[in-house]
Each structure stands twice: as C-alpha cells, then as structure tokens.
N, CA, C and O of each residue as an XYZ file, in Angstrom:
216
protein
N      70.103    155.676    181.717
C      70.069    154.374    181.026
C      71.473    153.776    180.925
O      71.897    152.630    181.072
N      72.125    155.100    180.582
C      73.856    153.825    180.578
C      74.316    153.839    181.745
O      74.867    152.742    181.843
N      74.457    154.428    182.785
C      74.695    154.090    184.137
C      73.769    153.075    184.627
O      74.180    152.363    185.542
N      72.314    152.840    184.074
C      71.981    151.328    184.878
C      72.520    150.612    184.183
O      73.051    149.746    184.878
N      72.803    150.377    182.611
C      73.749    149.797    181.732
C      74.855    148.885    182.542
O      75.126    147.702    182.749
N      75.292    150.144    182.850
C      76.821    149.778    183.889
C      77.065    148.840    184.768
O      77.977    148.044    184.989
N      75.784    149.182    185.337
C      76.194    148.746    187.114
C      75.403    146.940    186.830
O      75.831    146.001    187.501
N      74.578    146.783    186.066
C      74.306    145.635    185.755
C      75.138    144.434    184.809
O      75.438    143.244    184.907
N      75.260    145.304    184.064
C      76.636    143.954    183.122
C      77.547    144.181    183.559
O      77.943    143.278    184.296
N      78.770    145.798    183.429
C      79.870    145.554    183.784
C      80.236    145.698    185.260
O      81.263    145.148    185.659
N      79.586    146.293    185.972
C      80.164    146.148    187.665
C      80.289    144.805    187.973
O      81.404    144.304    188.119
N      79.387    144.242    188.075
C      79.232    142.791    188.550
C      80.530    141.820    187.973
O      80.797    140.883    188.726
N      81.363    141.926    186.743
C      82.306    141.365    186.239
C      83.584    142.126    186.826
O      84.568    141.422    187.050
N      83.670    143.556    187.109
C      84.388    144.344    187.185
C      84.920    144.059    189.268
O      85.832    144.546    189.937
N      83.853    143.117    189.597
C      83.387    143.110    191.301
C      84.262    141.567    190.729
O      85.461    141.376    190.935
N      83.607    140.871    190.206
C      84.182    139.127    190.235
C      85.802    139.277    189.549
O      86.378    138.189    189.583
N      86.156    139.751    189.291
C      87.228    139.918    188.480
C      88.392    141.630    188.749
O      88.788    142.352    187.834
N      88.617    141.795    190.000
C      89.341    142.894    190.154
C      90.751    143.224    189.215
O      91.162    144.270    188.712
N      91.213    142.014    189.227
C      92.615    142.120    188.815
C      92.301    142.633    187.505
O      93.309    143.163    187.037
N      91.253    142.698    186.673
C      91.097    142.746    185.667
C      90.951    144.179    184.919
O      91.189    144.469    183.746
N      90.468    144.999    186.022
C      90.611    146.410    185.749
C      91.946    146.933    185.038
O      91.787    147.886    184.274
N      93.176    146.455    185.186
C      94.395    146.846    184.827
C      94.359    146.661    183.224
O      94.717    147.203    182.178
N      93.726    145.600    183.704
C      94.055    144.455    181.858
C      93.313    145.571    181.077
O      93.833    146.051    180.071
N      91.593    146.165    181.716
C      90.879    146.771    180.655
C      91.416    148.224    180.267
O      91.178    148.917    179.278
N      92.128    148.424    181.255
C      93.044    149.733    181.000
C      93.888    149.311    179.512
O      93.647    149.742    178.384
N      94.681    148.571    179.826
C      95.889    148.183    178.485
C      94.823    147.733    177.490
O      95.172    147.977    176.335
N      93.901    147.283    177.567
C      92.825    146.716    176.219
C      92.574    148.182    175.577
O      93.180    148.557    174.573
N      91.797    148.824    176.131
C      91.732    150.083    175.927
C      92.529    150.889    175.518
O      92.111    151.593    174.599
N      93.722    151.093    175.914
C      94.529    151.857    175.305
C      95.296    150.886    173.784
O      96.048    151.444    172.985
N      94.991    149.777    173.701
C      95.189    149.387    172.806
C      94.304    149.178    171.661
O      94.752    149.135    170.515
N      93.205    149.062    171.901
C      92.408    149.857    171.276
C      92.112    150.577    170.482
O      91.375    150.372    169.518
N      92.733    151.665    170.831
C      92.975    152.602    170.394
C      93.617    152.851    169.303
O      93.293    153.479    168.295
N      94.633    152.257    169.621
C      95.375    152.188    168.556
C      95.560    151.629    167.496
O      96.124    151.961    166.454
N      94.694    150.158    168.056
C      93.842    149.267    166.655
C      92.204    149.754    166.399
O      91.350    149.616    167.274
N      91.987    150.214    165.350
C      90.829    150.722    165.136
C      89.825    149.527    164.908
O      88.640    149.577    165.238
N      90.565    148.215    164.177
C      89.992    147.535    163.667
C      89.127    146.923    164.738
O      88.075    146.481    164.277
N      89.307    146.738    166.335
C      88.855    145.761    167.107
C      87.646    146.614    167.436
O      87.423    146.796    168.633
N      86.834    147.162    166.544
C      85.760    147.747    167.203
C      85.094    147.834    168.042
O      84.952    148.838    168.739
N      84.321    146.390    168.201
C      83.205    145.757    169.188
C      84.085    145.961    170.511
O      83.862    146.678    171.486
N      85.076    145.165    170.255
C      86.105    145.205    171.610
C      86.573    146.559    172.166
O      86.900    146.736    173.339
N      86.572    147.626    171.074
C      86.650    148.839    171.670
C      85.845    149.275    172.639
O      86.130    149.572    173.799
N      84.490    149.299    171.908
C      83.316    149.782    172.696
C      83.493    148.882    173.873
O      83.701    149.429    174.956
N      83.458    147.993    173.835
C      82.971    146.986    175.369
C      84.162    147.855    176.359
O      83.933    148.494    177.386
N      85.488    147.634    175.667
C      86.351    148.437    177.060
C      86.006    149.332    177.166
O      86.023    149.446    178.392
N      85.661    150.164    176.812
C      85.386    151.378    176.675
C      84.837    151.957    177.984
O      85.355    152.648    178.861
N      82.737    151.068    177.699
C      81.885    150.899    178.834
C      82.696    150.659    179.766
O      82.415    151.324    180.764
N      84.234    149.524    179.987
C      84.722    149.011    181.103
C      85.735    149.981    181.827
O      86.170    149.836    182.969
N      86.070    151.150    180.808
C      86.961    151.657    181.987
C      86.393    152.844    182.111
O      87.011    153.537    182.919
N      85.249    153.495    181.532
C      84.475    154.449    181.710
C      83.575    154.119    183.500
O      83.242    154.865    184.422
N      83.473    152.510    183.235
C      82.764    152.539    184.293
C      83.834    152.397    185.753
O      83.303    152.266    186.856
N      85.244    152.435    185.624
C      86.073    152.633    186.431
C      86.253    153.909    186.836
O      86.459    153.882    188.049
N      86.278    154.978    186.433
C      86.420    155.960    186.151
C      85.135    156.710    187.422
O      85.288    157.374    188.447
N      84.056    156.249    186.782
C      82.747    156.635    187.806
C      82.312    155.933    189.019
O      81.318    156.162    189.706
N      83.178    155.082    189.161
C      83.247    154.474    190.717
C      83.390    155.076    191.799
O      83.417    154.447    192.857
C-alpha cells in the first residue's frame, strides 16, 4: 500500500521536478531539526524515502 502510495503521488512530482530531489534532501534534514513542521516532515519524508527505493 505505501509503495503504490509512492509511485502515484510522489514519483510522478519527483519525475516532473528532478532538481528537486536535492531540495527534499535539505527539507528533510531540516526537518528534523524543526519538530514543529510536522505535516511537512512526513510529506519529505515519503519524498526521500521514495528516493532511496528507486
């Protein structure tokens, strides 16, 4: 279920938008470090998890 998750919302953005992989890296690791951006956590999250399994 979260790998079809994946490949339907975030590949397709992750395909239109390459340069962007870098950015979700630094979102992510920033992130991190702000706890507060929750929602935004999770979403990078899915986004560089799904880099990761490419």
């Amino acid at each position: 279920m979260v790998n079809r998750l994946w490949y339907e919302t975030v590949m397709p953005i992750l395909w239109r938008n390459p340069i962007r992989k870098i950015e979700n890296q630094i979102y992510h690791k920033l992130g991190i470090l702000n706890i507060k951006y929750n929602r935004l956590n999770v979403i990078t999250l899915m986004k560089v998890l799904s880099i990761l399994f490419v």
